[in-house]
Backbone bond lengths (Angstrom), bond angles and torsions (degrees), N, CA, C in turn:
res aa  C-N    CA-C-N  psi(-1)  N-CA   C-N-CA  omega(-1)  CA-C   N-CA-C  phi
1 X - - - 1.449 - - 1.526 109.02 -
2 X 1.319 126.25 135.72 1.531 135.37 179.02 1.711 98.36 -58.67
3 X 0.960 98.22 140.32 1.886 116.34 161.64 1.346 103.86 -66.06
4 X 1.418 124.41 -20.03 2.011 99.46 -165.96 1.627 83.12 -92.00
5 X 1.613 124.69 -34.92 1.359 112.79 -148.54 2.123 94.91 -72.56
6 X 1.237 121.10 -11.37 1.396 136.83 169.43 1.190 109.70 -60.81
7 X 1.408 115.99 -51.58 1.404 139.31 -151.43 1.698 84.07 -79.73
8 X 1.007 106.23 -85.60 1.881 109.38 -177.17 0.932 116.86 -21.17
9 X 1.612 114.90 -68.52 1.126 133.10 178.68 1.529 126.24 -37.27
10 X 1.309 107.04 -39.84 1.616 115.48 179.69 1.518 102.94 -76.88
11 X 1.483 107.33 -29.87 1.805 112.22 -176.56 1.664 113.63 -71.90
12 X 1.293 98.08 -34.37 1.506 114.65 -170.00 2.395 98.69 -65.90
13 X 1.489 90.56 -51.78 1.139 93.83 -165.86 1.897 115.26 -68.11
14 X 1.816 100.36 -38.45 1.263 111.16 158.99 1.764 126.30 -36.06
15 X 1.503 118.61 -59.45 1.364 147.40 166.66 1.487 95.88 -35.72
16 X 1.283 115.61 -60.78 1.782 126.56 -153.31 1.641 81.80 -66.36
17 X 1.397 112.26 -77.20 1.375 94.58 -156.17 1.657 131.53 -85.83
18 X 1.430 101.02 19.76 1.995 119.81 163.03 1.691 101.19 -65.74
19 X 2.165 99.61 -44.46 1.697 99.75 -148.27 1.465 85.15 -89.72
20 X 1.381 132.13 -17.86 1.651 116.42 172.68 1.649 105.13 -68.59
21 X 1.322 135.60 -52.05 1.285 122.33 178.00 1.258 107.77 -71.23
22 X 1.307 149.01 -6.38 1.368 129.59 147.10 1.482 125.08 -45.71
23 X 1.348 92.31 -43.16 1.657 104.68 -166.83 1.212 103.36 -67.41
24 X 1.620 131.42 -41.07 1.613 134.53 -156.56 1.362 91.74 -80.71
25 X 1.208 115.90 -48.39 1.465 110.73 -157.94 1.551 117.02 -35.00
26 X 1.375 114.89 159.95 1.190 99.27 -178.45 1.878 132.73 -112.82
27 X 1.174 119.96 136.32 1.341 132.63 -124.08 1.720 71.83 -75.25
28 X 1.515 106.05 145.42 1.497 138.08 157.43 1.486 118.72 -144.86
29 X 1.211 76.25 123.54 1.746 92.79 -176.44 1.453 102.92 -119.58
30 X 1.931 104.57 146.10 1.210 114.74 176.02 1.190 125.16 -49.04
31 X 1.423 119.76 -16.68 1.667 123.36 -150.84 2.043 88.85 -88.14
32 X 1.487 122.36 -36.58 1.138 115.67 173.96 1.787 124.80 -20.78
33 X 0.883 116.19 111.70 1.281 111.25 167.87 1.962 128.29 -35.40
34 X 1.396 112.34 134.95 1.722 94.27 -170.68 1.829 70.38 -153.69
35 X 1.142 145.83 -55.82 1.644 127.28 -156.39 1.256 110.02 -94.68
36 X 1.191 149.43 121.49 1.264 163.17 123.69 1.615 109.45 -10.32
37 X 1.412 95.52 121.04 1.826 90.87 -175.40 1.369 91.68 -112.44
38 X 1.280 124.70 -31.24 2.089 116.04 -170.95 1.702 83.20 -169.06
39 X 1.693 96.95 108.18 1.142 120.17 -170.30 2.000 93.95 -87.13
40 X 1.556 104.60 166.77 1.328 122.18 -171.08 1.576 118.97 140.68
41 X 1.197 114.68 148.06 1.455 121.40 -168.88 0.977 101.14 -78.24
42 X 1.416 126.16 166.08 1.968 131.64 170.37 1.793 101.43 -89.49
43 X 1.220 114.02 -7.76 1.693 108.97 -178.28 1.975 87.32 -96.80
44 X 1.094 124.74 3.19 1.835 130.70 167.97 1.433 98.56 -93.72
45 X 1.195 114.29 -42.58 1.441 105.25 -140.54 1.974 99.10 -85.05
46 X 1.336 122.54 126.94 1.325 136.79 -161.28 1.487 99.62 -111.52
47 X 1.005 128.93 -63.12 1.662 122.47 -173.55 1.525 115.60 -145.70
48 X 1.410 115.76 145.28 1.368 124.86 -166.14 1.616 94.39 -125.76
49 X 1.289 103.89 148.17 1.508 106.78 -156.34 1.335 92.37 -134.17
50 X 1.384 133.26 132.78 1.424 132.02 -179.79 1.955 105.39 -137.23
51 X 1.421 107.11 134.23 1.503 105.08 -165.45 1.810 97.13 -152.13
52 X 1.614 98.72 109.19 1.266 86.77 157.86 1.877 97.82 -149.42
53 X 1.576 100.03 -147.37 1.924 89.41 -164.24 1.251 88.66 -69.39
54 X 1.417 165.64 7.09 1.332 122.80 -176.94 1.103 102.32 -143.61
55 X 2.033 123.50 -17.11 1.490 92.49 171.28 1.580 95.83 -128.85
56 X 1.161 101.40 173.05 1.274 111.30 155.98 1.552 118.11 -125.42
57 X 1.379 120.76 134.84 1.442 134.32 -155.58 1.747 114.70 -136.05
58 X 1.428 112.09 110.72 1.526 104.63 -161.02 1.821 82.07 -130.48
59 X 1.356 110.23 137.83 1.150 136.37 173.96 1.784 114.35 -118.59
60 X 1.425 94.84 101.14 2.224 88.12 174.33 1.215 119.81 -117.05
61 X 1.264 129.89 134.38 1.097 112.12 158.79 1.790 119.55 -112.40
62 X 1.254 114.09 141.69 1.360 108.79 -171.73 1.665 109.97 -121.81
63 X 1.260 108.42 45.45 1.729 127.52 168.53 1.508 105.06 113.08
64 X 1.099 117.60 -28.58 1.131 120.66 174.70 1.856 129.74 -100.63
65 X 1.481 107.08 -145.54 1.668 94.05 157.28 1.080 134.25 -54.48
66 X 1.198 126.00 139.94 1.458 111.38 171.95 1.511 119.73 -81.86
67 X 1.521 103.77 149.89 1.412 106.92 166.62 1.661 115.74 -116.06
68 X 1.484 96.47 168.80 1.621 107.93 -159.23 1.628 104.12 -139.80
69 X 1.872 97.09 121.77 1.524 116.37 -175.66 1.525 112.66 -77.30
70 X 1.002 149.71 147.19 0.978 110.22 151.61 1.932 105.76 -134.03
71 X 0.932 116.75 -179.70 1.591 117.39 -177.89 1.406 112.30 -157.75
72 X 1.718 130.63 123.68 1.576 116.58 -176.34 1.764 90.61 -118.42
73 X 1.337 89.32 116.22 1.770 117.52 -172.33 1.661 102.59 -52.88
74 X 0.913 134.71 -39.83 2.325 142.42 159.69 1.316 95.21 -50.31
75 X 2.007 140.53 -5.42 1.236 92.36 -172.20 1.745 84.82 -119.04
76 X 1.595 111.55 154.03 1.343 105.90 176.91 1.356 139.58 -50.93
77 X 1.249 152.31 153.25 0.978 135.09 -162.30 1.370 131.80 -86.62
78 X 1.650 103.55 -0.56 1.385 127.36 165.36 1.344 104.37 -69.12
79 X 1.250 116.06 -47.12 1.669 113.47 -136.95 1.446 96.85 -101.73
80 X 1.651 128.16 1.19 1.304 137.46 -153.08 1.942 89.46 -84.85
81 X 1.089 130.68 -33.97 1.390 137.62 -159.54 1.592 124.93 28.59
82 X 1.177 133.35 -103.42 1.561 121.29 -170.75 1.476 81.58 -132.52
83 X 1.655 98.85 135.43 1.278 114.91 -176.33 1.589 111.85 -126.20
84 X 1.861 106.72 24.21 1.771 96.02 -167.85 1.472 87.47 -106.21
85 X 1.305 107.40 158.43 1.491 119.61 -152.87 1.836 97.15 -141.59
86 X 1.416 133.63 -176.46 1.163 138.67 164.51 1.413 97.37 -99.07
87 X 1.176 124.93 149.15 1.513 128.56 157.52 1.369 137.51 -73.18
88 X 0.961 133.41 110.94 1.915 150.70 -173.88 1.673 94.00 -52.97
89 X 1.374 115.16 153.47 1.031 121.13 166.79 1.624 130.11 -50.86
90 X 1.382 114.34 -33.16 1.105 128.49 152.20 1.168 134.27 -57.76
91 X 1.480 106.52 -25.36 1.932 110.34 163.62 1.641 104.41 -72.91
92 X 1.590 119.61 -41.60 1.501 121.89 166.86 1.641 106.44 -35.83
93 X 1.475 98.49 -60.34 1.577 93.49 -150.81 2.212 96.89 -74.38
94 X 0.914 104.30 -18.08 1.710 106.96 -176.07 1.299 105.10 -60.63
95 X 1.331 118.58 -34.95 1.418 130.04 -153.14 1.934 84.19 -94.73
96 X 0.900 140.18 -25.32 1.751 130.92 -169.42 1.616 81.43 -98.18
97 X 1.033 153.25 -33.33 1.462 145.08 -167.06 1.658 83.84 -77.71
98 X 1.242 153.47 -84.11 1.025 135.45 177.61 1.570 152.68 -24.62
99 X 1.352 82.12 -14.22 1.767 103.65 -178.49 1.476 133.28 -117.54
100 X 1.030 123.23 56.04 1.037 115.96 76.56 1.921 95.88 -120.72
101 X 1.502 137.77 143.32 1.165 141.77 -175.92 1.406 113.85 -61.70
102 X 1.235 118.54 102.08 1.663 125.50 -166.72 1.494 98.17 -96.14
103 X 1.585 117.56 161.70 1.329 139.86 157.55 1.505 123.12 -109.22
104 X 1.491 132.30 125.42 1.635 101.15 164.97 1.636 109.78 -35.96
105 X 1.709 92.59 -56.16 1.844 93.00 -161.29 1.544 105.91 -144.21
106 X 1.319 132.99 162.75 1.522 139.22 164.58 1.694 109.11 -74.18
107 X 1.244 108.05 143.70 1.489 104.97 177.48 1.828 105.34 -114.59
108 X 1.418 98.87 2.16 1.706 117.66 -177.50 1.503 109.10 69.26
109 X 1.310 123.51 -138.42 1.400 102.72 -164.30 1.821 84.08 -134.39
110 X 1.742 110.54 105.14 0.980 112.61 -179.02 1.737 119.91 -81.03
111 X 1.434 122.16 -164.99 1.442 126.22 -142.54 1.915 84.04 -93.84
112 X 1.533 100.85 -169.78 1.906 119.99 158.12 1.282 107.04 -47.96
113 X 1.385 100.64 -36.51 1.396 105.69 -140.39 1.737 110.43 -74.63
114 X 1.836 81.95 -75.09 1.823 84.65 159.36 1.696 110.30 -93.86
115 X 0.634 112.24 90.43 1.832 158.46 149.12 1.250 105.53 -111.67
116 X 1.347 108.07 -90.99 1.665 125.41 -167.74 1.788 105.05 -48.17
117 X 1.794 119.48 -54.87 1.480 95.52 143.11 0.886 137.36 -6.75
118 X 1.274 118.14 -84.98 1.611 115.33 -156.93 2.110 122.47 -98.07
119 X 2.211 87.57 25.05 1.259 69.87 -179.27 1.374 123.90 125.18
120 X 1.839 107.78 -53.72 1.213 108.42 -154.82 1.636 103.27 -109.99
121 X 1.703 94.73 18.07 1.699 64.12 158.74 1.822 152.68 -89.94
122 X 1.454 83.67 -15.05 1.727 102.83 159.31 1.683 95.53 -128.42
123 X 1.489 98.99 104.51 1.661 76.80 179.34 1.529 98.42 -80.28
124 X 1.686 107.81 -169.67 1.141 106.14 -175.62 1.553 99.16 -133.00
125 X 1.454 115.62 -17.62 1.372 124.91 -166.42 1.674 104.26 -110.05
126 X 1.608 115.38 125.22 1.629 91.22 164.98 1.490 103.14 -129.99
127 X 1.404 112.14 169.60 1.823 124.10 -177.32 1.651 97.30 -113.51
128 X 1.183 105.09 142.45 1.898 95.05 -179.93 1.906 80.56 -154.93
129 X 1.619 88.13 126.71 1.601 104.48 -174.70 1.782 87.90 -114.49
130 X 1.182 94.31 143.90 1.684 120.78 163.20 1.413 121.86 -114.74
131 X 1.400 110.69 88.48 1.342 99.25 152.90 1.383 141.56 -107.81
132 X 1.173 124.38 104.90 1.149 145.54 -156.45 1.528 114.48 48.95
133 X 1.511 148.36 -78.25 1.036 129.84 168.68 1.978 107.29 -116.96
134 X 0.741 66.38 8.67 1.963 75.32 175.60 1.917 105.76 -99.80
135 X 1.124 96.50 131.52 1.222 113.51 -170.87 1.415 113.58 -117.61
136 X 1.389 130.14 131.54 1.516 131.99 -178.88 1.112 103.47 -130.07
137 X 1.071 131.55 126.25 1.915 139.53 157.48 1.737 123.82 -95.83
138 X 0.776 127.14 102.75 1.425 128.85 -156.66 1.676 105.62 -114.71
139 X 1.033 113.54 126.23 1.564 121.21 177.05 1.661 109.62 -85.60
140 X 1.209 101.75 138.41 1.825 114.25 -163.22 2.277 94.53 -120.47
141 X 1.274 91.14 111.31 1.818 99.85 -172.05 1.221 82.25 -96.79
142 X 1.784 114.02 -167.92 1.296 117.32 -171.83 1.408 118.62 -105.57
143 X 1.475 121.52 166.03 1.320 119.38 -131.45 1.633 90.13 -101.54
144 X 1.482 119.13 162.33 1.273 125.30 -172.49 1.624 110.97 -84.23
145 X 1.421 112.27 152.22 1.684 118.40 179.21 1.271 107.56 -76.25
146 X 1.772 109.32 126.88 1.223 130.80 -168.09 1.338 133.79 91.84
147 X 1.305 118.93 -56.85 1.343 125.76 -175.19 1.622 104.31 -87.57
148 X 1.535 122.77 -24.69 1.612 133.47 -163.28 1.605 98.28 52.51
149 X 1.321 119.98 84.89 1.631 116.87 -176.51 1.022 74.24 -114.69
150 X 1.265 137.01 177.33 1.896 169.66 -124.36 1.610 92.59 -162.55
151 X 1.629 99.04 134.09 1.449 100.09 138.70 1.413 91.09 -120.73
152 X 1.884 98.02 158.67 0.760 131.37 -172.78 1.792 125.82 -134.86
153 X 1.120 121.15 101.79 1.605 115.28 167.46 1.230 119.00 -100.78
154 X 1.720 93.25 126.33 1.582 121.28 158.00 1.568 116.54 -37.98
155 X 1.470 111.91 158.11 1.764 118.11 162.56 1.725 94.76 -56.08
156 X 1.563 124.64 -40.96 1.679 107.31 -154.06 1.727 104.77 -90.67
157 X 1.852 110.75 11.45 1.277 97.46 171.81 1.076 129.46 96.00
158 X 1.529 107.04 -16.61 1.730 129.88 149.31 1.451 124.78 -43.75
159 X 1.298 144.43 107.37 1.627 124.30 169.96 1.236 91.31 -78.71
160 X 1.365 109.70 173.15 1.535 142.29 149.29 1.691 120.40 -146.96
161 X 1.147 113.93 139.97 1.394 130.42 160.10 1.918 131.11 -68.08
162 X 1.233 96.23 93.41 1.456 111.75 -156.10 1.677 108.30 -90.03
163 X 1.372 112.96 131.96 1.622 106.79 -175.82 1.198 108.95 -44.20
164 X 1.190 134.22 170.82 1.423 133.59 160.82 1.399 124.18 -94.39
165 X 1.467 118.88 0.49 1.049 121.42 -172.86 1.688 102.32 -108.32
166 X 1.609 129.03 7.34 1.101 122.92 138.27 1.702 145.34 -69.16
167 X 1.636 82.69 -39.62 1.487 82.91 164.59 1.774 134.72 -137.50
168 X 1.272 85.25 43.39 1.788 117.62 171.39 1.530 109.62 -74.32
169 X 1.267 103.07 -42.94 1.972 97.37 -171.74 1.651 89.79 -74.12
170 X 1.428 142.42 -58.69 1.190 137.29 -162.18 2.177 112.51 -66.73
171 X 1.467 121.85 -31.03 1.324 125.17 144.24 1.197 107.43 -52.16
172 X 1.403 155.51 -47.43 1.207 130.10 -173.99 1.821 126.23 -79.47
173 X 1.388 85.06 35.84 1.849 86.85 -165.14 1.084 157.51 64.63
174 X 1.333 104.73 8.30 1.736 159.90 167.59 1.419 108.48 80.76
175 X 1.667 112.33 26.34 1.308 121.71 -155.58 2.072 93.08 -66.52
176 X 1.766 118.81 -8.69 1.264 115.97 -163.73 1.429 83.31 -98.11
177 X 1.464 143.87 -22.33 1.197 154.72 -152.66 1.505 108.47 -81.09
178 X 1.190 133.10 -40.94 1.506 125.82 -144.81 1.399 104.90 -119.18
179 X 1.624 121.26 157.36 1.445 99.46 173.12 1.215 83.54 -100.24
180 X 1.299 130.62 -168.76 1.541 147.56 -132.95 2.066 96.61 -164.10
181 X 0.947 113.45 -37.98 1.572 108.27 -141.56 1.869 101.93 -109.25
């Protein structure tokens, strides 16, 4: 047998099984949560408060399921009527993505400049978590191209870059939040 067809052969088979454990491995992406922006348990955490121009979105729980307010700020205030609903499993699971409030990453506490970047210099949207008597209000800037990640500033002035799949169901007006039926 030739030495190169050995030679290959060991390369060929080497190659195969690098690009099979590439493939298994398991996918991590930056957007994963790793920094803690306003730490607290989800058996603490009592109500999530969501406010921007068009809806307003209140999540409680009072020992049990939670329930979910909701209000769309365009409709008059007559015609708005009772908006508390039972919560969908997805309001369950929104409410454990909140608890303790994760970041992919800190962006520290940037300039005027990028401020107005990312959003926060008038925000328009805010998140305000309750846990138990501690209160956090968090400003929500605008979300990044592609992924829709959140920035987000802390009370101490810190942004962070927040998955989007924490606070996407509560931006959509909790229309993923409520049961209906």
């Amino acid at each position: 047998m030739d030495k190169s067809l050995i030679g290959h052969t060991v390369l060929a088979v080497a190659a195969t099984a690098l690009a099979f454990a590439a493939w298994n491995k398991p996918a991590h992406s930056e957007h994963e949560p790793s920094v803690t922006v306003v730490d607290g348990s989800v058996d603490r955490l009592t109500e999530v408060d969501w406010e921007d121009e068009t809806f307003s979105v209140v999540m409680k729980r009072n020992g049990g399921q939670p329930t979910v307010s909701t209000a769309n700020k365009k409709t008059p205030d007559e015609k708005r009527g009772i908006n508390d609903f039972p919560a969908t499993a997805k309001a369950v699971e929104t409410f454990g993505k909140l608890a303790p409030f994760m970041a992919a990453r800190s962006l520290g506490r940037p300039d005027e400049a990028h401020t107005k970047d990312l959003g926060l210099d008038e925000p328009k949207t805010s998140l305000t978590l309750k846990y138990g008597d501690k209160v956090t209000k968090l400003d929500v800037g605008s979300s990044t191209f592609g992924a829709g990640n959140f920035f987000v500033r802390a009370p101490s002035g810190e942004v962070f870059l927040v998955p989007a799949a924490s606070l996407t169901p509560l931006k959509s007006g909790g229309s993923q939040l409520v049961e209906r039926t």
